[in-house]
C-alpha angles and dihedrals in degrees: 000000000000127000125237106136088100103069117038094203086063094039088056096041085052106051096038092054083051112034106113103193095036122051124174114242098216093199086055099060096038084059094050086052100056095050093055094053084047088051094045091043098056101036108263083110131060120190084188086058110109096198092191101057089051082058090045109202091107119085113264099198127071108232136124092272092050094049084059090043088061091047098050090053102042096043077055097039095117155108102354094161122130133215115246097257092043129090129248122252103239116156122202108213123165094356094305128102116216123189127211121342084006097054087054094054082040087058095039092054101048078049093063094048098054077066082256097146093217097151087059110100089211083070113037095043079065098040125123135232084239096052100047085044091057088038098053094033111139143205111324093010094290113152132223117269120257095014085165095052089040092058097037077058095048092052084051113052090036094062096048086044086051097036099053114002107049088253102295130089083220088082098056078049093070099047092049080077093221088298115128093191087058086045101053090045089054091049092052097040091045105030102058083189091069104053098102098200145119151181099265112177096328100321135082109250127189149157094216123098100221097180143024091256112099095170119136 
C-alpha cells in the first residue's frame, strides 16, 4: 500500500484525481480566493481579528493552565454534527449560547469553575462516559455528540501526557525547540488521536504533516 499520510499536498492531489461522488471546481476556488484578497485589501477583512477571543470562551492568558486548556479542546475538537430528528448541542453559559465546537469550550469552562479539574490529565485518564457526558450536557439535557469516542480521546491523550510529558502538554511544548513543524510532528507521532489518515483506495491519505519533510 502506498504511502501518502506524510505529506498533506499529496494526500489532497491524490484523493481529489480519484474521489468518485466529490470533484473541485477550480473556477470556483479561484474565485474564493480572489474575493478574500479583495476582502483583506480594502478592510472586510482583519488578519489581526481573533475570532476566538471575540467568542470568549478561549483563554486569553498565557500560563501553564491555559496551554492544557488548548490541548483538551483541540484533542475534542470533532464531529459535532446532529441527525436530522435530533436536537442541536447548544450550551447557555454566562448569559451567552454557543453552538458546536463553541458549546463544548462553553461546558468545560463552567466545569472548571464548579472546582471539577477536567483539563488535568490525573482526572480525565480516569473519567467516565457518565460523567463527560454530565459535564458537557447541554441545553435541555442534549448531550454532546460522540461522548464514547470523547472519552476513549481523553484516556488517551492522558496516558501519553503521563507516560512521557509530566502530565502537561507544556512540557512537549518545550522539546519541540520553538519549531511548529517539530511540534506538530511530535503531536501526530505521539498522539495516535491526531493522525488524521486513513486507507483510501489502496493508499494512506492524511492532512497531517507527520514529518519535517514538505517535499511532492
Amino acid at each position: 500500500m502506498t504511502d501518502l499520510h506524510k505529506c498533506p499536498k499529496s494526500s489532497g492531489k491524490y484523493i481529489a484525481s480519484v474521489a468518485e461522488h466529490v470533484s473541485i471546481d477550480e473556477k470556483g476556488v479561484r474565485k474564493c480566493v480572489d474575493e478574500i484578497l479583495e476582502r483583506i485589501i480594502d478592510g472586510r477583512l482583519s488578519l489581526k481579528l481573533n475570532l476566538y477571543k471575540k467568542v470568549g470562551e478561549h483563554p486569553t492568558t498565557v500560563e501553564d493552565k491555559d496551554v492544557d486548556w488548548v490541548f483538551l479542546t483541540s484533542a475534542l475538537n470533532f464531529s459535532f454534527w446532529k441527525d436530522d430528528h435530533k436536537p442541536q448541542y447548544i450550551v447557555t453559559y454566562k448569559g451567552k449560547t454557543q453552538n458546536g465546537y463553541m458549546s463544548m469550550c462553553a461546558a468545560i469552562n463552567r466545569t472548571l469553575e464548579e472546582g471539577i479539574p477536567l483539563t488535568d490529565p490525573e482526572f480525565y485518564g480516569k473519567i467516565t462516559e457518565t460523567d463527560l457526558d454530565k459535564y458537557f450536557i447541554g441545553d435541555d439535557n442534549v448531550s454532546c455528540p460522540m461522548i464514547k469516542q470523547r472519552v476513549d480521546c481523553l484516556h488517551e491523550i492522558a496516558k501519553v501526557l503521563l507516560d512521557n510529558y509530566q502530565g502537561s502538554f507544556v512540557n512537549c511544548l518545550k522539546k519541540c525547540d520553538g519549531s511548529a513543524l517539530k511540534l506538530l510532528s511530535m503531536v501526530t507521532q505521539d498522539f495516535p488521536c491526531f493522525d488524521d489518515s486513513a486507507n483510501y483506495k489502496g493508499k494512506k491519505s492524511g492532512f497531517t504533516q507527520k514529518s519535517t519533510d514538505f517535499s511532492g
